[in-house]
C-alpha positions as CSV (number, residue, x, y, z in Angstrom):
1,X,89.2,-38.9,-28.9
2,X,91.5,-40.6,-30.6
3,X,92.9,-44.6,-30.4
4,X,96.2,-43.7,-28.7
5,X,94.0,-41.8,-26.0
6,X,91.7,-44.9,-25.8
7,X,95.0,-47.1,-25.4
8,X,96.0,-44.7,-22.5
9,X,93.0,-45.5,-21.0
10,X,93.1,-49.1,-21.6
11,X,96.4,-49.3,-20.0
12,X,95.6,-47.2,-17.3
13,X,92.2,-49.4,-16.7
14,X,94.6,-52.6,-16.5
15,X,96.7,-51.1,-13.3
16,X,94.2,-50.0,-11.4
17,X,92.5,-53.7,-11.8
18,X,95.8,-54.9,-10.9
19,X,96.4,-52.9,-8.2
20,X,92.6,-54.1,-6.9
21,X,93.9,-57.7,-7.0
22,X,96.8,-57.1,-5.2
23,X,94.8,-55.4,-2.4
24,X,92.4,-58.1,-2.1
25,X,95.2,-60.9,-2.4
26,X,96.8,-58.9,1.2
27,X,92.8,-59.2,2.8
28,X,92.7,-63.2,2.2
29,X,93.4,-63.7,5.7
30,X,90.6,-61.0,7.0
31,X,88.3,-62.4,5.4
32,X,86.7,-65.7,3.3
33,X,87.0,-65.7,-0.3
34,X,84.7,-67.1,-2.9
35,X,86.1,-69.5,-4.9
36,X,87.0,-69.3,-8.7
37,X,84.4,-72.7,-9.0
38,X,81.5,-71.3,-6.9
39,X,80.8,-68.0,-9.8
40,X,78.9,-69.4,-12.6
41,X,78.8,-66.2,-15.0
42,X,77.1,-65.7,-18.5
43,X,78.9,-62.1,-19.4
44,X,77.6,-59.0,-19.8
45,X,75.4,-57.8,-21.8
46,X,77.5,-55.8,-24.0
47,X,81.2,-56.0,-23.4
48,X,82.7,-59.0,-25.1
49,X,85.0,-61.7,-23.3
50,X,88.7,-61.4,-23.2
51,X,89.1,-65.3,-22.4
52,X,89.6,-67.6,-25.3
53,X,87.8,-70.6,-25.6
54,X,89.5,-74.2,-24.8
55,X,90.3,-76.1,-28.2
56,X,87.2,-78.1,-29.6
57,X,84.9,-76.2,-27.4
58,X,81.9,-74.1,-28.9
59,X,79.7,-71.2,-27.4
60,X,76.6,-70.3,-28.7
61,X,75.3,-67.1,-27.1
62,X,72.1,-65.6,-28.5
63,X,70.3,-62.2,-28.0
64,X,66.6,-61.6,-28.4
65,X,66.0,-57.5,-28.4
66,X,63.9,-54.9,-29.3
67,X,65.5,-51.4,-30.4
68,X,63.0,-48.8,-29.0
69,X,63.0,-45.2,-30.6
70,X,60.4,-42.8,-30.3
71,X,59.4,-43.4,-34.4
72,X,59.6,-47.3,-34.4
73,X,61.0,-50.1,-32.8
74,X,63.0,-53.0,-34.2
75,X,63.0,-56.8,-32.9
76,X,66.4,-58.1,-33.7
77,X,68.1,-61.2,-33.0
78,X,72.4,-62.0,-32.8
79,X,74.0,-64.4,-32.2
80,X,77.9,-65.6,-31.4
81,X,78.9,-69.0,-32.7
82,X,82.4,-69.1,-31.3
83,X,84.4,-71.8,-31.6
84,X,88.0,-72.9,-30.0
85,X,90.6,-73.8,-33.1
86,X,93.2,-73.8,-30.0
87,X,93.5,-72.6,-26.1
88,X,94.5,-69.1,-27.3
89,X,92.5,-68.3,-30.9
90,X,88.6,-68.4,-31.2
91,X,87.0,-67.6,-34.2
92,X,83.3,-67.8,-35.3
93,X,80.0,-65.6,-36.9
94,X,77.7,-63.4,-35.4
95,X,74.4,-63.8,-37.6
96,X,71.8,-61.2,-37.3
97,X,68.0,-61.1,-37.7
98,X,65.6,-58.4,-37.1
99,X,61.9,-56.9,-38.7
100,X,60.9,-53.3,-37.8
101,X,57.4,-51.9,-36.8
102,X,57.1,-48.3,-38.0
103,X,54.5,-45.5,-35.7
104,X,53.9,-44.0,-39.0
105,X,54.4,-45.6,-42.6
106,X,55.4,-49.2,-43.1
107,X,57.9,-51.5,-41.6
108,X,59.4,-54.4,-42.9
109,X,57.9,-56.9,-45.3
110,X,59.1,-59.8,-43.0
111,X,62.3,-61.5,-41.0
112,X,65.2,-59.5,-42.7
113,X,68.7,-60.7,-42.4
114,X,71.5,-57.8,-41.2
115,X,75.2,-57.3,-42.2
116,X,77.0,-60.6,-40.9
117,X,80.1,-60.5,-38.6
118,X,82.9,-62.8,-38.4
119,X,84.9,-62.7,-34.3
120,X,88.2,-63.8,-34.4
121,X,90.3,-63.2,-31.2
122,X,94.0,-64.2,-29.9
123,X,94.6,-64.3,-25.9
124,X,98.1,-62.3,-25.6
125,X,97.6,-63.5,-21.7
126,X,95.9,-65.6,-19.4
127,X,94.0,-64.8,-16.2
128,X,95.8,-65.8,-12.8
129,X,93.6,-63.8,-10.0
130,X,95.6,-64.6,-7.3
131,X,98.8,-62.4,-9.3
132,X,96.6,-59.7,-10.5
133,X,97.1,-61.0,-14.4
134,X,94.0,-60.1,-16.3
135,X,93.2,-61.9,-19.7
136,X,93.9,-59.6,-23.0
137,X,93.0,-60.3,-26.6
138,X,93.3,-59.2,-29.6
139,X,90.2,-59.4,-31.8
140,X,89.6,-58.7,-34.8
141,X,85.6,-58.3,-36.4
142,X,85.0,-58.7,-40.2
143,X,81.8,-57.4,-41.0
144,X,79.9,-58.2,-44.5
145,X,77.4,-56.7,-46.3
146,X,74.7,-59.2,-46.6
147,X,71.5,-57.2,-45.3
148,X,69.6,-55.3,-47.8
149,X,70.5,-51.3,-47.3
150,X,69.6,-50.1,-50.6
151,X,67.0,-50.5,-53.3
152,X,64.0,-50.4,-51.0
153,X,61.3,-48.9,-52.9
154,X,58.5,-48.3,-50.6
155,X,59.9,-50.6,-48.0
156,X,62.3,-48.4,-46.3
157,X,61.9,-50.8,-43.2
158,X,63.9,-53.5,-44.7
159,X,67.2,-51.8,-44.7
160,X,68.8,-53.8,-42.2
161,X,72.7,-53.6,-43.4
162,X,75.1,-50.7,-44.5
163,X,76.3,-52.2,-48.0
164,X,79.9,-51.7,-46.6
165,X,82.6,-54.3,-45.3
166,X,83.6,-53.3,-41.8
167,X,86.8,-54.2,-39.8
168,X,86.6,-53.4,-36.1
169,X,89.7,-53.6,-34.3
170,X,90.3,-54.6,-30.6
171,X,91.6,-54.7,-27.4
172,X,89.7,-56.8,-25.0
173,X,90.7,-57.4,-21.3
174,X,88.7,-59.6,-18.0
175,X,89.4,-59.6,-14.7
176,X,88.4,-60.9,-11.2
177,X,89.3,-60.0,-7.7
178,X,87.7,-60.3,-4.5
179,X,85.7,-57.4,-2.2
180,X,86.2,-57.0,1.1
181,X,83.4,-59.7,1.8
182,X,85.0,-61.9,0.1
183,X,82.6,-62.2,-2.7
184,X,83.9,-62.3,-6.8
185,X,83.7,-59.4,-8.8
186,X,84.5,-59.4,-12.4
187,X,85.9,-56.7,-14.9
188,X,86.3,-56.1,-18.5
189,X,87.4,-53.6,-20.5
190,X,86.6,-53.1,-24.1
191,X,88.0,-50.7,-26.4
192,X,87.4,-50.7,-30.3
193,X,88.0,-49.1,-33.6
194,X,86.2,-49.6,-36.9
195,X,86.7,-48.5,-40.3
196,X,84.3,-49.4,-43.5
197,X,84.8,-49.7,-47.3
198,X,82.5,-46.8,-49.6
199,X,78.7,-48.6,-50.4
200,X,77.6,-48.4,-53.8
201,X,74.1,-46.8,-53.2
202,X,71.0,-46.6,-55.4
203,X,67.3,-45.6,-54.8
204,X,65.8,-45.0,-51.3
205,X,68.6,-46.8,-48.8
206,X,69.0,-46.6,-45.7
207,X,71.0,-43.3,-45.9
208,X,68.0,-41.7,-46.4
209,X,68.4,-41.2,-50.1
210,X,65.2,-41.1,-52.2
211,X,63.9,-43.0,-55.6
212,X,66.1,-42.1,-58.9
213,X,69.8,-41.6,-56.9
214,X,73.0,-42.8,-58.0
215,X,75.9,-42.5,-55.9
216,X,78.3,-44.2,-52.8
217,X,78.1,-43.4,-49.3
218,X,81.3,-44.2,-47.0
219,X,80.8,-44.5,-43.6
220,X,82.1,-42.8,-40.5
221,X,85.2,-44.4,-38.6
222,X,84.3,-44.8,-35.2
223,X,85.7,-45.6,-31.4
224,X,84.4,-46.9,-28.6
225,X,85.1,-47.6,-24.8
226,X,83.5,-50.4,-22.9
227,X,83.8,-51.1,-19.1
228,X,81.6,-53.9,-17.5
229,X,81.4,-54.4,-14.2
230,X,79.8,-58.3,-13.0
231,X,78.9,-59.2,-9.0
232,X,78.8,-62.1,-8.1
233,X,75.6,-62.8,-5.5
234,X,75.2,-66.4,-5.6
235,X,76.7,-69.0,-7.3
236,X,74.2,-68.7,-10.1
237,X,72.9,-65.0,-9.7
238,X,75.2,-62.0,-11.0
239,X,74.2,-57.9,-10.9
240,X,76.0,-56.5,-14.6
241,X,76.5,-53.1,-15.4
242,X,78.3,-51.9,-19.0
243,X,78.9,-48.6,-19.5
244,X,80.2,-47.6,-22.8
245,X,81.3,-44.0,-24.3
246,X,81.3,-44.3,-28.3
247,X,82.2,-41.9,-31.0
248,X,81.1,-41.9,-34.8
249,X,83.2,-40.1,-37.4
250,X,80.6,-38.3,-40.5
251,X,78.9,-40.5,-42.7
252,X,79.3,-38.8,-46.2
253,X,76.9,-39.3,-49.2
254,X,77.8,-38.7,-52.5
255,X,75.9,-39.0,-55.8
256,X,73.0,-37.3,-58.0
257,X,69.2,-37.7,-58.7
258,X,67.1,-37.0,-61.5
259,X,70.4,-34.9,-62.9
260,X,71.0,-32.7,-59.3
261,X,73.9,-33.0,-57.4
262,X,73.2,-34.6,-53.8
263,X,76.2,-34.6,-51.3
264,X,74.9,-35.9,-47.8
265,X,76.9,-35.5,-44.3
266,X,75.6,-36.6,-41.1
267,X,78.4,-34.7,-38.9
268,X,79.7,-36.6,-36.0
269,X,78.5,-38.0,-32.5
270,X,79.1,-39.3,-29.2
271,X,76.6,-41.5,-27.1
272,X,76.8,-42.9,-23.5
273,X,75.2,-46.4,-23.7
274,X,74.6,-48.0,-19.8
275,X,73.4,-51.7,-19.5
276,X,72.3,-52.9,-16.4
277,X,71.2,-56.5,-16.3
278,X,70.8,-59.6,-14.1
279,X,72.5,-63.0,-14.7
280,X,71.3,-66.6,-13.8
281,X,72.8,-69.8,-14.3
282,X,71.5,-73.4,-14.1
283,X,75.0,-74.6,-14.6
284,X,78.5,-73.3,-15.0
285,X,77.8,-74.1,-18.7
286,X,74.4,-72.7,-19.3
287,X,72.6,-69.4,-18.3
288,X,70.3,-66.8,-19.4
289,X,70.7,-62.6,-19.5
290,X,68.2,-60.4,-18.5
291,X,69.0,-56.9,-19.5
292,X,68.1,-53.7,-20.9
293,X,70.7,-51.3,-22.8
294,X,69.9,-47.5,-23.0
295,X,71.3,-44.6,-24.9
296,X,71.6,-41.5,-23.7
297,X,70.3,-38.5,-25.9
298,X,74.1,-37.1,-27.0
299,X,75.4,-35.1,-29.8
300,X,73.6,-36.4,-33.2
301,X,72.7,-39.3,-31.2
302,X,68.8,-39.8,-30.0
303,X,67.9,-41.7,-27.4
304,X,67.0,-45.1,-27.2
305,X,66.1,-48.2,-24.7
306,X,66.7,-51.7,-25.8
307,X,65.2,-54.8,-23.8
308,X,67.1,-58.0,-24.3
309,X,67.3,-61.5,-23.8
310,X,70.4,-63.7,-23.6
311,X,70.7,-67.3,-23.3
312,X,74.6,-68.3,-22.9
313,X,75.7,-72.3,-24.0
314,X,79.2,-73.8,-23.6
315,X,79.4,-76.8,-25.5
């Protein structure tokens, strides 16, 4: 699938939400509408917000989760530290934390620190429900090297980063409209490209090269999709789904050890990822995530279920 195919989508996404909008603008009279004021939100749990922040405000949104595979699992932590440097560009990092518990073999030696991103995103538009105008953005993710991938001696479990820099590249889009009961429900749609740097690679990494190698692995482009869906039941209680199609270009790996050639290739793959999860909020400025993302066993891609934790703060 390639990104004029996603942007098909994407486009296509956008005029069915409008034409949802317009159809529940005509039903105002047939039936009482919840207002904009009375749906406190905290997001799903995956698909990122198209909305910028107001200038001078801050969110802090942090996720607690545990990556669940059938050979270990892997208690993470991320969090977005966004902040509003006008009404239409946010920018701020997204820190991540993690150890891992290995079935068989060693984990971790500790708290390891993961590659670092930097979010920055411009609103091209503003949301106005009542015309069917979503929000878009344009965002752009930096993402740095600063977790340990290589070099891990017997400590394979401490490869938390990819040794690359990554640039993901975005189209983000939100919108609301009202059901025939009259009660908010909220869209996004998400789609993304990424593209890395070649990593310098020594020893055992996380590519799954061994003691005595010498050589660079470059990472796969990839693509994803991401449609959330948000329903508003009460003020302060919301039903999330995401569901997200993703595609992963070959991870190559290049080098030599002890004086053999080694030339690694992963292939491609594809995953479906669904996250349902449940939303309260104490105020419209603070609320937590309950949630639970799982992948779907796909082509080179095992399966997986992550449990998570959100708590959502708009300062």
């Amino acid at each position: 699938m390639t990104l004029q195919r996603l942007f098909k989508i994407f486009l296509f996404g956008l005029m069915i939400l409008a034409s949802k909008g317009a159809l529940a603008q005509s039903a105002e009279e047939a039936s009482a509408r919840q207002s904009l004021d009375d749906a406190w939100w905290t997001g799903p749990m995956l698909a990122n917000s198209a909305a910028p922040l107001p200038h001078g405000h801050v969110l802090i949104e942090s996720y607690g989760l545990d990556v669940i595979t059938r050979h270990q699992d892997r208690p993470e932590s991320l969090t977005y530290m966004l902040y509003g440097v006008t009404d239409r560009f946010t920018i701020g990092p997204i820190p991540v934390f993690g150890v891992s518990r290995a079935q068989s073999g060693p984990g971790s030696s500790g708290v390891q620190l993961g590659d670092t991103g930097i979010l920055a995103k411009y609103a091209l538009t503003r949301s106005d429900p009542m015309r069917g105008v979503p929000d878009i953005s344009l965002a752009v993710q930096e993402n740095l090297p600063t977790g340990k991938y290589n070099r891990l001696g017997e400590r394979p479990g401490n490869g938390f980063g990819n040794g690359a820099y990554g640039t993901v590249v975005s189209l983000y889009s939100q919108m609301y409209f009202w059901l025939p009961n009259g009660r908010l429900f909220r869209t996004r749609l998400d789609l993304s490209e990424g593209f890395s740097s070649r990593a310098p690679v020594r020893d055992v990494s996380v590519y799954g090269t061994g003691a005595g190698f010498l050589g660079h692995a470059q990472p796969g482009n990839s693509l994803s999709a991401d449609a959330s869906f948000e329903y508003s039941l009460t003020r302060s209680w919301v039903l999330a789904l995401d569901v997200i199609y993703s595609h992963d270009g070959p991870t190559r790996v290049n080098g030599s050890q002890v004086g053999h050639a080694v030339l690694l290739d992963s292939g491609t793959s594809d995953g479906l990822r669904l996250a349902p999860a449940i939303e309260f909020s104490w105020t419209p400025d603070l609320g937590v995530l309950l949630g639970t993302r799982v992948i779907l066993a796909g082509h080179n891609t095992p399966a997986s279920v992550t449990p998570a934790i959100a708590i959502n703060a708009f300062l």
